[in-house]
N, C-alpha and C positions, 0 to 999 in steps of 0.2 A: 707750176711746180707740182710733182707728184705727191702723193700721201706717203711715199717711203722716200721722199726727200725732204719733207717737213716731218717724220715722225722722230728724227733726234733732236732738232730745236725744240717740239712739242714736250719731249721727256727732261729735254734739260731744263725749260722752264717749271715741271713740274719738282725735279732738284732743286731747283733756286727758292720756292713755293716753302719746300719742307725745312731746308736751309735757313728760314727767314720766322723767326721765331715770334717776330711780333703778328703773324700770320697765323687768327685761331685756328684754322684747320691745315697746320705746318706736318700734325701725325697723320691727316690721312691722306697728304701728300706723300707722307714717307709707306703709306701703306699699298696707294695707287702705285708710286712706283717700283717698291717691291713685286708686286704682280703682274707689271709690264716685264721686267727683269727677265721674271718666272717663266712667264711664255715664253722669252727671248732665250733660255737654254743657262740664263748667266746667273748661276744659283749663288754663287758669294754676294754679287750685288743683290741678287733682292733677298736673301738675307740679312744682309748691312741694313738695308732700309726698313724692312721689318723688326726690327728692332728699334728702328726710329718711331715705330708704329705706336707705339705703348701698347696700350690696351685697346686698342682699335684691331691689333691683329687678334681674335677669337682662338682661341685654343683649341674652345670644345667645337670648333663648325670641324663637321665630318666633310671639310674637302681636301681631291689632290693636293692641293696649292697647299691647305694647313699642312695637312700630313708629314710632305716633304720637308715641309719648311722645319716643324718641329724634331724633326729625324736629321737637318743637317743640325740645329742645334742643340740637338743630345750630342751628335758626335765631337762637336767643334768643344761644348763645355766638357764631355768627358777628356778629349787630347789636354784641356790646359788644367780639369781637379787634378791627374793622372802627374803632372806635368811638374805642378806644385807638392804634390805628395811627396815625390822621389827627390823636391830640393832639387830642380833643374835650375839654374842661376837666370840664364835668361828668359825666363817665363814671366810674359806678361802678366799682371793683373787684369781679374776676371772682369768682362766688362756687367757693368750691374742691369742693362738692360739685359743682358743674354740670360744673368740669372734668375730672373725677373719672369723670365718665359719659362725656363726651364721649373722652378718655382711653382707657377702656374699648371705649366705640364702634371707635377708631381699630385696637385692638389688635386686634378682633374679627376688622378688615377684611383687616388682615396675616398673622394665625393662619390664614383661612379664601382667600390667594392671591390677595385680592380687590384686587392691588394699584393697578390703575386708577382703583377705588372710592375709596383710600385717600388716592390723590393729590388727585383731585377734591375731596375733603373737605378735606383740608388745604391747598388754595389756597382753597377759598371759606372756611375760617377763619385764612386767613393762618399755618399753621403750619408753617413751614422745616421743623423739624424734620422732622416726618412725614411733608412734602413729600418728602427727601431718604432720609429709611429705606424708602418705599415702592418710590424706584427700587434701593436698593443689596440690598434681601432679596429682590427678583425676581428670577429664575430668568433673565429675556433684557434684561440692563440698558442693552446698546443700542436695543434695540426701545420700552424706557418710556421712554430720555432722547431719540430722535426723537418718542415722541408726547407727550411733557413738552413740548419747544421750539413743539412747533405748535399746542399748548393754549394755551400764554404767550403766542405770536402773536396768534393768532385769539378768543381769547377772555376773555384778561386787559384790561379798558381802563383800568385802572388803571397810567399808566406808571410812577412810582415803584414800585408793587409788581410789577410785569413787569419790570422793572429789577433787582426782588432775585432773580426767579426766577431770571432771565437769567445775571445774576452767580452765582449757587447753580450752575447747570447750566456753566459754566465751570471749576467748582472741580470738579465732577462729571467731566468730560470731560478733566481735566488728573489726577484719580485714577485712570484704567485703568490696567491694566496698560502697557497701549501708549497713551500720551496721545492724544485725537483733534487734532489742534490744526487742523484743518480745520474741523469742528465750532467748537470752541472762538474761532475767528476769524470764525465768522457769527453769535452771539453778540456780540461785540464791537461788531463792524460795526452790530449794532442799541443797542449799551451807547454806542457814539461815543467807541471807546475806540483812538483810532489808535495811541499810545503802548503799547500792552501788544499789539498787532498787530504792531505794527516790534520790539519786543523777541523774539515768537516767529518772525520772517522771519530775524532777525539769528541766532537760536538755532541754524535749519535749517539758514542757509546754513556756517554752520561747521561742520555735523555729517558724516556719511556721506554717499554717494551716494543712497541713498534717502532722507535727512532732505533733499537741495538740490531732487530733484525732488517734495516736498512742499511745500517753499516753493512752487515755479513753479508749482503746482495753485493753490496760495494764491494766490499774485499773481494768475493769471486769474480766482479766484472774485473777487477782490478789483476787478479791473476789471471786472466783470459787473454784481456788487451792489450797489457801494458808489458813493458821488456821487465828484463830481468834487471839491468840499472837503477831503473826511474823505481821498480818495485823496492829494491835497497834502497832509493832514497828517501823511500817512502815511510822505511822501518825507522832509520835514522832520525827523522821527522819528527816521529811518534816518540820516537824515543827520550828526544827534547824536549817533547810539549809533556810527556804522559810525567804526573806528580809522582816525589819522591818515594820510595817505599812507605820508608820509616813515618814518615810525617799522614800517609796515607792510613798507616794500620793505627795511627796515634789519632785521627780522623773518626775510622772508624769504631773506634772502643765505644762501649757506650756509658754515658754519662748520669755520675751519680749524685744525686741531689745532695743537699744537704739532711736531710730528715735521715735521707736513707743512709746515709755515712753514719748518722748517732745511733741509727739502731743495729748498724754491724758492726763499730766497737761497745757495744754495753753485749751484743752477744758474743762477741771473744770474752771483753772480760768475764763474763758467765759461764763460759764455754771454758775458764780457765781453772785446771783444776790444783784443789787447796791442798796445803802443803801443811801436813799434822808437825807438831812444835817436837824438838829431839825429846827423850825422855834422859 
């Protein structure tokens, strides 16, 4: 019998091997045959069994084989995040090995600096998470959250989910040290969020002198960017949040002690002039 007539009894037993779980090395049957697969052109099976692999299939080995392997399983978990997102009814649940790698994959990207990589990957499989660990363990986190905003611009067309980034990098921009809320109001402005715009103008304009002339940067980006609607609802806003006149000028009066009350009626009464008796 030839070797290409004993090499599918050979792989089936290698199947039965991985199959057989009282068998301690049942994963790196599922990893050998995964890579029989691979050679063999049949990338869903040695996929399937790379997954049987656990942690025996290497992430971080820079070969074809991984490569491939971790590139059909971005694609395969991004079709079923993608899948679950939009509330498709018959979408399977994620299998946890797949996660598992993909996981893995993400950690690689972050251990190894690759944190552009990381984001990338975790917006095309919808994962917040990683979305936001890949800006916050980098090194220049203004520089990933300006090329974060122009990735969700230009290249998200998915508005509901440019929507969560959107919102994500707001919560982002409001954790610095120093909040951006300039940032954070062009955001907004694309979220159609005038009410949480006029809450941080309201913020400004009661703070320090450098929070008021942040506001008035704000108002100009605000007349720049924003239409003429969102700008009205913006006024309206304010208009609700800003304190009452009356109550505000009754605020501002200022306050006069007690002492100082006794010594401005003893000088009215002194200041009152006496009244000579009729003759």
């Amino acid at each position: 019998m030839s070797f290409g007539q004993k090499f599918p009894k050979l792989l089936k037993k290698i199947e039965i091997l991985h199959e057989d779980k009282v068998f301690q090395q049942h994963q790196l049957a599922a990893l050998v045959a995964s890579k029989v697969y691979y050679h063999l052109g049949a990338f869903e099976d040695s996929l399937t069994y790379a997954l049987g692999a656990g942690d025996l299939f290497d992430v971080n080995a820079r070969t074809e084989y991984v490569e491939t392997t971790l590139a059909k399983c971005i694609d395969y978990y991004t079709q079923q995040r993608i899948a679950l997102a939009e509330g498709i009814t018959d979408t399977k649940p994620i299998d946890s090995r797949l996660e598992a790698i993909v996981n893995r994959m993400f950690q690689r990207c972050l251990d190894d600096g690759q944190y552009r990589q990381a984001m990338g990957l975790a917006l095309e499989t919808r994962r917040m998470d990683i979305f936001e660990s890949s800006i916050k363990q980098s090194d220049d986190i203004i520089n990933m959250l300006t090329y974060a905003f122009q990735v969700a611009m230009s290249l998200i067309q998915n508005r509901a989910f440019r929507n969560t980034v959107l919102r994500s990098l707001v919560g982002l921009y409001r954790g610095l040290t120093t909040p951006d809320y300039v940032n954070m109001c062009q955001c907004l402005i694309f979220l159609e969020d005038p009410l949480s715009v006029a809450e941080i103008l309201d913020k400004l304009v009661l703070g320090q002198d450098e929070s008021q002339l942040m506001a008035y940067q704000i108002a100009f980006d605000l007349y720049e960017s924003a239409t003429q609607q969102f700008l009205e609802r913006v006024l309206v806003a304010l208009s609700s949040t800003a304190p009452i006149p009356s109550l505000l000028e009754e605020k501002l009066k200022p306050k006069i002690t007690e002492s100082q009350a006794t010594v401005t009626e003893a000088g009215e009464s002194t200041a009152e002039p006496s009244q000579e008796p009729k003759s």
